[in-house]
C-alpha positions in Angstrom: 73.5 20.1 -13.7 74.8 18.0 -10.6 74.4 14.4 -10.6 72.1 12.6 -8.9 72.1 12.8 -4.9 73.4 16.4 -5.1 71.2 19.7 -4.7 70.8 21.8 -8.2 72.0 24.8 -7.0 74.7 23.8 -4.4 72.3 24.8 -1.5 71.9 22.3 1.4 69.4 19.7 0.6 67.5 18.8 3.7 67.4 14.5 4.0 64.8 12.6 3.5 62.2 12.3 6.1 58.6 11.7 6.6 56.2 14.8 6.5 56.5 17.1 9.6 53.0 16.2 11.9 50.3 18.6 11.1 48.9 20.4 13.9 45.3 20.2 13.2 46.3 16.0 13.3 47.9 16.1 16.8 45.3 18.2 18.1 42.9 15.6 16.4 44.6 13.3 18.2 44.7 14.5 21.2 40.8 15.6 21.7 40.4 11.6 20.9 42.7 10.3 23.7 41.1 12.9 25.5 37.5 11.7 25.3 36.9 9.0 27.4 35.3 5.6 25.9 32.1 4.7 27.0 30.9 1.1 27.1 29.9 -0.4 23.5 25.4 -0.1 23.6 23.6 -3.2 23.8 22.1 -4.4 20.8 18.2 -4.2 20.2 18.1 -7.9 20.3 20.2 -7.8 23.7 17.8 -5.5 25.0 14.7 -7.1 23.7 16.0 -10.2 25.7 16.6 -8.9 28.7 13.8 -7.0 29.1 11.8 -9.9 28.8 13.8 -11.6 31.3 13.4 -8.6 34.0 10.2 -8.7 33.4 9.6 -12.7 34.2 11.9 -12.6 37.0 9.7 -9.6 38.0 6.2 -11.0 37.8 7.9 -14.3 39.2 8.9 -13.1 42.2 5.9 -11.3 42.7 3.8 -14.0 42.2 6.4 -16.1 44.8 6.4 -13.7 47.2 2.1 -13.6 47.0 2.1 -17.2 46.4 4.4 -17.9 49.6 2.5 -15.6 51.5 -0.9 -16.6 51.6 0.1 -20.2 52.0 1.7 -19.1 55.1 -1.0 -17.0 56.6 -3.5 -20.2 55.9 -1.4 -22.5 57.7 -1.0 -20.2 60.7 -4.8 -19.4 60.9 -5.3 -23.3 61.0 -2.4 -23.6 63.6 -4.0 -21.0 65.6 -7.5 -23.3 65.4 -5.6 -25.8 66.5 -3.7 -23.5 69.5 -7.7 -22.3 70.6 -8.5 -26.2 70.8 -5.3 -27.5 72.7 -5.7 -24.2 74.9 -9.0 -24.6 76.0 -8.2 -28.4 76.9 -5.4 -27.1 78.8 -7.4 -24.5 80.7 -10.4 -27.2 81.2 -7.6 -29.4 82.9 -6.0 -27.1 84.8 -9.6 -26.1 87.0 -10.3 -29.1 87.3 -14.5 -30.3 88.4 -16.4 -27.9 90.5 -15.3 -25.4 92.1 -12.1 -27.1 94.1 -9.9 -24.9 91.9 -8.2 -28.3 90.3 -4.9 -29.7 90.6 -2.8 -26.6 89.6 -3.9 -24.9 92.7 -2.2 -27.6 94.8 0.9 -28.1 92.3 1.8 -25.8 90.2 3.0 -28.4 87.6 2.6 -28.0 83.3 1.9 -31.7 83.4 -1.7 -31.0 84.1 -2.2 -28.1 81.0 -0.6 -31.0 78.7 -1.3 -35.0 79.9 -5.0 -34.3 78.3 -6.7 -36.4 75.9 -6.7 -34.7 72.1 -3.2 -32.7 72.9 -1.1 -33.2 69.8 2.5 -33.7 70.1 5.0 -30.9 70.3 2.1 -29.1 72.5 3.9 -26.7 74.8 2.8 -25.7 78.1 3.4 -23.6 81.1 1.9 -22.3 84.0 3.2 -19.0 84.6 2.7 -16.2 87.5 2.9 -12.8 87.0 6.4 -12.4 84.6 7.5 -15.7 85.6 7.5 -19.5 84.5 6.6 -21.5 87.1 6.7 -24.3 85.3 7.1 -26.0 81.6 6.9 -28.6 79.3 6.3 -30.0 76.3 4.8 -33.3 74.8 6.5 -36.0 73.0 6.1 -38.9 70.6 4.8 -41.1 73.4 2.7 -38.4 74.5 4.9 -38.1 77.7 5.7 -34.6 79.1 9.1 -33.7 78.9 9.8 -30.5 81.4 11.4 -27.4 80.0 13.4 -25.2 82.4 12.0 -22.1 83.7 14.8 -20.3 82.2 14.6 -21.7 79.0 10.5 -20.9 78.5 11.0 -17.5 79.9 9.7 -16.1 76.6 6.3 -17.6 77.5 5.9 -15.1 79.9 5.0 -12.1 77.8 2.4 -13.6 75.9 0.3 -10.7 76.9 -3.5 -12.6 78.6 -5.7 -11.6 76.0 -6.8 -14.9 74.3 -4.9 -14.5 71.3 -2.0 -16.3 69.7 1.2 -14.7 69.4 4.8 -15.1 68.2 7.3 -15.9 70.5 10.4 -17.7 69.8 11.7 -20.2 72.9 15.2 -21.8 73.3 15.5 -25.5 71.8 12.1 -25.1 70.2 12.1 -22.2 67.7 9.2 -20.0 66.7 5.6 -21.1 68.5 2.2 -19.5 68.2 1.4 -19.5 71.8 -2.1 -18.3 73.8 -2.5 -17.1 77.3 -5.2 -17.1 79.4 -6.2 -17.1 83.2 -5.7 -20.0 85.1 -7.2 -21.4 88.7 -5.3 -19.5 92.1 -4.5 -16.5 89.9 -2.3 -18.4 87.5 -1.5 -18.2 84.4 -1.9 -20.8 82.1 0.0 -20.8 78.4 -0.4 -23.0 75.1 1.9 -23.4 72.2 2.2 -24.7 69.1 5.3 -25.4 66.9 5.8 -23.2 63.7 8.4 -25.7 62.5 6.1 -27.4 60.2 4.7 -24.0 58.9 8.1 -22.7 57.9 9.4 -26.0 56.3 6.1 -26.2 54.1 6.3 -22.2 53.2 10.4 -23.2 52.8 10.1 -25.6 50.4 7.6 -23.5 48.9 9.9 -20.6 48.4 12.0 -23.2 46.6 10.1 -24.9 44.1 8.6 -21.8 43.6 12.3 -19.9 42.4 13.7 -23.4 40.7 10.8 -23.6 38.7 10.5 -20.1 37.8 14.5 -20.2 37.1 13.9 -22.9 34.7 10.9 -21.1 32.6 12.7 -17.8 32.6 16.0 -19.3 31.2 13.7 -21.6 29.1 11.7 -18.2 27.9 15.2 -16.6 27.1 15.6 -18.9 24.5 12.7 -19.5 22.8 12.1 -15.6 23.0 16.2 -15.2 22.2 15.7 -17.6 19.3 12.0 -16.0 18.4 13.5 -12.5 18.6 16.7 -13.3 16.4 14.2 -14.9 13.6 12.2 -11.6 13.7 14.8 -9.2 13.1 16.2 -11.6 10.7 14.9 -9.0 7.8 15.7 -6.0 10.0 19.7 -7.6 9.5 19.1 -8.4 6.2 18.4 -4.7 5.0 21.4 -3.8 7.7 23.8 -5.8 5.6 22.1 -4.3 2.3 23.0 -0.8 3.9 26.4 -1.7 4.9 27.4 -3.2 1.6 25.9 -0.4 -0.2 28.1 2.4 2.4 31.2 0.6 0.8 30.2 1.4 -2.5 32.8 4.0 -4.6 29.2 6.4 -5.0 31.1 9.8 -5.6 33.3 8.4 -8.2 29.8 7.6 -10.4 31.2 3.9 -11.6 29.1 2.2 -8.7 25.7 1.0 -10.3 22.9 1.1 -7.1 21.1 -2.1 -8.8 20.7 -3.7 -5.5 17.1 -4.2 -3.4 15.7 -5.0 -0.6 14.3 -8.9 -0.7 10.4 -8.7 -1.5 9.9 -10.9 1.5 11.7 -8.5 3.8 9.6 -5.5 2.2 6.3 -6.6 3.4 3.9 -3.6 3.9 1.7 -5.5 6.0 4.6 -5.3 8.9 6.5 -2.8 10.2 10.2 -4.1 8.8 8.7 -4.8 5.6 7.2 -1.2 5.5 11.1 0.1 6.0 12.7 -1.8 3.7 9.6 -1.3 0.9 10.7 2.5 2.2 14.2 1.6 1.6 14.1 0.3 -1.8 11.9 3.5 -3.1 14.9 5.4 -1.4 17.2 3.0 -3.7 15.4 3.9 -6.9 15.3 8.0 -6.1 19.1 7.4 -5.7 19.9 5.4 -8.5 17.7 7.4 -10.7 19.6 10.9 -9.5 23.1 9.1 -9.9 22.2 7.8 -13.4 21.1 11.8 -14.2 24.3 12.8 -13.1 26.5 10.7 -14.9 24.3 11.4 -17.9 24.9 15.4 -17.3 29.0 14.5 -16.6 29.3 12.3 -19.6 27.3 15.0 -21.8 29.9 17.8 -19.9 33.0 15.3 -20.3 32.3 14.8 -23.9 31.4 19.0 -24.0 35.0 20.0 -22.9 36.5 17.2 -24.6 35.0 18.5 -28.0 35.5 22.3 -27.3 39.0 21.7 -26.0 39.8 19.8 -29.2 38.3 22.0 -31.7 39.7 25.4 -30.1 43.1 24.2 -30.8 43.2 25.0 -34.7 42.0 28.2 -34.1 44.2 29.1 -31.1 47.1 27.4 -33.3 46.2 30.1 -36.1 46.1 32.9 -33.4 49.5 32.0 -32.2 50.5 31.9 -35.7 49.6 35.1 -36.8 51.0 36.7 -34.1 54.3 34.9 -34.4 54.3 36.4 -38.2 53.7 39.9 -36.3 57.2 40.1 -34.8 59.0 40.4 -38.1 57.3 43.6 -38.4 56.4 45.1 -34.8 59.0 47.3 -34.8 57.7 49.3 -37.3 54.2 49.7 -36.0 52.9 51.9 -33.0 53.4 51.3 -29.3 49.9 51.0 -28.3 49.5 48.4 -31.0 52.6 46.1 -30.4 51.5 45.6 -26.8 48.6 44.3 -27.4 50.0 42.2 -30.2 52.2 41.5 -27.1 49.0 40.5 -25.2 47.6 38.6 -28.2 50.5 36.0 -27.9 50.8 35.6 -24.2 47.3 35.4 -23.7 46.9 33.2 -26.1 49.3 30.9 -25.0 47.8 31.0 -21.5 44.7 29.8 -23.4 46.5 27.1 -25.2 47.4 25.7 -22.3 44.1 25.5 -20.7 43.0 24.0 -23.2 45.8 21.4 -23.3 44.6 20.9 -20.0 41.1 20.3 -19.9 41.6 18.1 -22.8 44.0 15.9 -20.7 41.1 16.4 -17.7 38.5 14.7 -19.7 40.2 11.8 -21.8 41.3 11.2 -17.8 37.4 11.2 -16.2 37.1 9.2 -19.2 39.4 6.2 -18.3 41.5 6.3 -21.7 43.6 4.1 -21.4 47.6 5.6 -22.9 50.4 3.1 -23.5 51.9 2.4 -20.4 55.6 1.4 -19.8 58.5 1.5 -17.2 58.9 4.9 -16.3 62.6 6.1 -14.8 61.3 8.8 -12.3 64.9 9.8 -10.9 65.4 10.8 -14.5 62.1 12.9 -14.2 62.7 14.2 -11.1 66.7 15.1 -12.5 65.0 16.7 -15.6 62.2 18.6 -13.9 64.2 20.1 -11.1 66.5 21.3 -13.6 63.9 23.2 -16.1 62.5 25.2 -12.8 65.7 26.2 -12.3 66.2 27.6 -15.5 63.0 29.0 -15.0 62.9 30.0 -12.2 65.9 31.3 -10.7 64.3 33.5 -7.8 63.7 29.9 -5.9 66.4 27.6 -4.7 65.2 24.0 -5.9 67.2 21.2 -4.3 66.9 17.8 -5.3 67.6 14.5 -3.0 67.2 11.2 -5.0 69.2 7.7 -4.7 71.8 7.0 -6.7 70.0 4.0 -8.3 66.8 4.5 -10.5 63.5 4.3 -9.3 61.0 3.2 -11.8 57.3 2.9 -12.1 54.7 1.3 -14.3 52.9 4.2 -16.1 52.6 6.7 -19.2 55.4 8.9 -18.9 54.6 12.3 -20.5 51.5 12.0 -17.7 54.1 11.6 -14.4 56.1 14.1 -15.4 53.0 16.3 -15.6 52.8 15.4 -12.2 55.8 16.6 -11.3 56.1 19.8 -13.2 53.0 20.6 -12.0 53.9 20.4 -8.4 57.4 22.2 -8.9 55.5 25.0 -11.1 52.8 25.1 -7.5 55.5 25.6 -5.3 56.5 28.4 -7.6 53.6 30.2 -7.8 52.3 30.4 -4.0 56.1 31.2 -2.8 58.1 34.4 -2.5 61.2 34.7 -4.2 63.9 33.0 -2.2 62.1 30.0 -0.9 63.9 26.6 -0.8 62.1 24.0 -2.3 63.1 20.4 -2.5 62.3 17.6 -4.7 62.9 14.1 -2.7 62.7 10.7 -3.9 62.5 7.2 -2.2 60.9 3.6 -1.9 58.5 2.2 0.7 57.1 -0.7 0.7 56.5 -1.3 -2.9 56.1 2.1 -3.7 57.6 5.2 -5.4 57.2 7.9 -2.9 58.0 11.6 -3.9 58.0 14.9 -2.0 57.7 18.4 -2.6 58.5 20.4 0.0 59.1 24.1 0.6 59.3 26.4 3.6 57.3 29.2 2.1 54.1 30.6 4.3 51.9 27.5 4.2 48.5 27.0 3.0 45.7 28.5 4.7 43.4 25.3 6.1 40.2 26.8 4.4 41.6 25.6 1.1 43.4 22.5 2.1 39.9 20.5 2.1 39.7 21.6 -2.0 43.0 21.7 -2.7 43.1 19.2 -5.7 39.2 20.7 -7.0 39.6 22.0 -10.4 39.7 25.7 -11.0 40.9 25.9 -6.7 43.7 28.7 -6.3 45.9 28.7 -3.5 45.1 31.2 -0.5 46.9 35.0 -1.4 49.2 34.2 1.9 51.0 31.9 -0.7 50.5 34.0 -3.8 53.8 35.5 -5.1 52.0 38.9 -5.4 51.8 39.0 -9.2 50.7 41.6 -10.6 49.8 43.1 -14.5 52.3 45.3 -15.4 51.6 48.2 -18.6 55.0 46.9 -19.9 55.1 43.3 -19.0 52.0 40.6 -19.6 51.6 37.8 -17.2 50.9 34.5 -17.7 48.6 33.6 -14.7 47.5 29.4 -13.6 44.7 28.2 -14.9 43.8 26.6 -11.1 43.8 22.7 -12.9 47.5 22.3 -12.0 46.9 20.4 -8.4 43.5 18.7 -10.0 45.7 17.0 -13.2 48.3 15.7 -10.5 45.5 14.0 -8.9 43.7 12.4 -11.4 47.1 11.6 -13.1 48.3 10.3 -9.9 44.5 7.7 -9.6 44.6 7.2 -12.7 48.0 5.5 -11.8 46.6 3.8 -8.2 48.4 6.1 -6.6 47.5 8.5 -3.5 48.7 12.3 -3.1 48.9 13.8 0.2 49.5 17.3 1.3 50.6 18.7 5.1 51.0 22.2 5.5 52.2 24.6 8.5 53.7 28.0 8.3 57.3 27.4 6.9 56.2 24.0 5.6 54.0 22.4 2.9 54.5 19.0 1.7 53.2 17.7 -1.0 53.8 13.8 -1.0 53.0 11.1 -3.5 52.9 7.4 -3.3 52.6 5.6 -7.0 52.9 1.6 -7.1 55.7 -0.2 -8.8 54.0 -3.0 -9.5 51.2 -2.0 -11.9 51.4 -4.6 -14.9 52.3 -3.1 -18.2 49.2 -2.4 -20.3 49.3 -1.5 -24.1 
């Protein structure tokens, strides 16, 4: 035996490093940086909200738009009353008594369509011939006419002569309703009204309109935001339920499903309390099948527990018999001392499964075994050691510090642990592989490796690797076979399943990556655990 730091058989022990990345985990990987990340969805609540809002600041401006609208249209078709009055006082002025054909046929001047009694102020008027202002004006405050270019009016001039107001927009003034009709000496004689007033009112309109329906939709969104949060106040409650029961340890059968939905929030008479009344019958089917199942385990636990410990006398008496055998084998038949052969290695094989399911079930059972500090380099030195007495076809290597790295636990247990492993690595290799034992610390923890560079495990049994009665894919197998001459002692397939119960039992975690030409097993037990007795 070397000492510690050194490699059992002289062979190059690789250093310690962390596990070797698995490809199915950078692949992983990389289909996740691949996918691209959408935005987070709103939350029902969210949604509910602004919904409502769309739909206020929808029927609002609706409403506005209708509202604004028809106030408009009534205060042009009043405008336009007014425009048939001031227009037909304009034309009456123009011609003038009789038949002398008025003033406007000596001068063409606006101030005769506008100085008329009953013509309101901001009355616009012009005499126009054919496409062109003759003349133009408009009435002020004092009721004096103030003349307007020809230029300026121009847009007077194709106000078609129907009799009928229309739109036009002139320079300095702004939009008009204006009305043409014929005057005396083949003139034309237009009236106009401002639209300023019109617009302002309709403006201000437009804008009490959106302040006030701003204020009732942002006062709406709270009230509804507020109303909304107190309904789904049970909806949340039975979320939380849900989310605290998700955390729950179900699949180890120690978590007790006692918890219910409020009786407030499981109202039938509404449609929350109908899913949580839904909820909590969901609860008791659960519970109900989780207490039947630990029954049955605890009825199977105690089963094995009781068979494993009663077949030991008589496999001890088997084993016994067959050792008194030897003395005399050589003396009987062929035939017969092969199977007396078989006798003794089978039932050794059988001894040991039955070792193991005991150790199985007083483990599912939480017995508790004298704990203490554990030196694991010793282990480790000790372990690595027997395989290579007993199995010299391998080369086992062995990488530990030189100071001792201990652990709180039941020893005869972790050195199952790593026995176990060792005897794995063993059995699923070909002759010739290097396998290597490593020990370290990490933060607070013992960590220790198996590694070999044997064919790797097939990823169709990596997901029930540690399941009891599990055997490693053939592609590992060492190719055993049953020879006429020579019996062979085959696993039981509750090697990997001990190391993990042994290693939780402990709070400690076992990991295994594997890859053609390497498989790690890796196991992280706390140093910390107090000392329990």
């Amino acid at each position: 035996m070397t000492s510690r730091g050194g490699a059992v058989d002289g062979s190059a022990a690789p250093a310690w490093a962390p596990a070797p990345p698995s490809p199915v985990g950078q692949r992983g990987h990389a289909e996740a940086a691949a996918t691209p990340q959408g935005r987070a969805p709103m939350t029902l609540r969210r949604r509910l909200v602004l919904g409502l809002v769309a739909t206020l600041v929808t029927v609002t401006a609706v409403i506005g738009a209708v509202s604004v609208s028809l106030l408009h249209n009534v205060l042009v078709d009043r405008l336009d009353q007014q425009l048939l009055s001031a227009s037909d006082r304009g034309r009456e002025g123009a011609s003038g008594p009789g038949d002398t054909g008025g003033p406007l046929s000596l001068t063409p001047n606006a101030t005769f369509v506008l100085k008329l009694p009953g013509q309101a102020e901001g009355t616009v008027g012009a005499v126009i011939d054919g496409d062109e202002v003759i003349s133009a004006g408009a009435l002020d405050s004092l009721g004096e006419v103030v003349l307007i270019s020809p230029s300026t009016a121009e847009s007077l001039a194709s106000v078609p002569l129907d009799g009928r107001a229309h739109t036009v927009t002139v320079d300095g003034i702004g939009e008009v309703r204006a009305q043409a009709s014929e005057g005396p000496a083949g003139y034309g004689v237009v009236i106009a009204l401002p639209l300023g007033d019109v617009n302002a009112t309709t403006t201000t309109l437009s804008l009490m309109i959106g302040l006030i329906g701003l204020l009732g939709i942002a006062l709406a969104a709270l009230f509804t935001s507020r109303w909304i949060r107190a309904s789904m106040a049970p909806l949340e409650r039975v979320e939380h339920l849900a989310t605290s029961i998700s955390k729950l340890p179900l699949t180890s059968g120690d978590a007790a499903l006692d918890v219910r939905v409020d009786p407030r929030d499981a109202d039938p008479r509404t449609e929350v309390g109908r899913m949580g009344q839904a909820f909590n019958t969901m609860l008791g089917h659960i519970s109900r099948a989780f207490t039947a199942r630990e029954a049955s385990e605890a009825k199977m636990r105690q089963f094995v527990a009781d068979a494993s410990h009663e077949l030991r006398t008589p496999l001890a008496s088997i084993r016994g018999y067959s050792e008194l055998t030897r003395r005399s084998r050589a003396d009987l038949p062929e035939d017969t001392a092969r199977a007396l052969e078989r006798i003794d290695s089978e039932s050794v094989r059988m001894t040991a499964l039955v070792e193991e399911l005991l150790l199985l079930a007083r483990l599912d059972e939480g017995v508790e075994a004298t704990r203490g500090r554990v030196d694991l380099s010793l282990i480790a030195l000790e372990t690595v050691g027997d395989a290579h007495a007993a199995w010299p076809d391998h080369h086992w290597n062995l990488d530990i510090p030189g100071e001792p790295i201990e652990v709180v636990g039941v020893e005869g247990q972790l050195r199952r642990v790593v026995s176990n492993l060792l005897a794995n690595a063993d059995a699923h290799t070909p002759a010739g592989t290097n396998v290597t034992l490593t020990l370290g610390v990490d933060g607070g923890f013992a960590v220790l490796s198996v590694l070999d560079d044997g064919p790797g495990i097939d990823p169709a049994v990596l997901d029930h690797l540690f399941e009891r009665f599990v055997r490693g894919d053939t592609s590992r197998a060492r190719g055993e076979t049953e020879s006429s001459d020579i019996p062979v002692t085959r696993g039981t397939g509750l090697g990997l399943s001990i190391v993990k119960s042994v290693v939780d039992a402990h709070g400690g975690a076992i990991a295994v990556d594997s890859r053609p030409g390497a498989t790690r097993f890796t196991v992280r037990l706390p140093q910390g655990l107090p000392v329990q007795g």
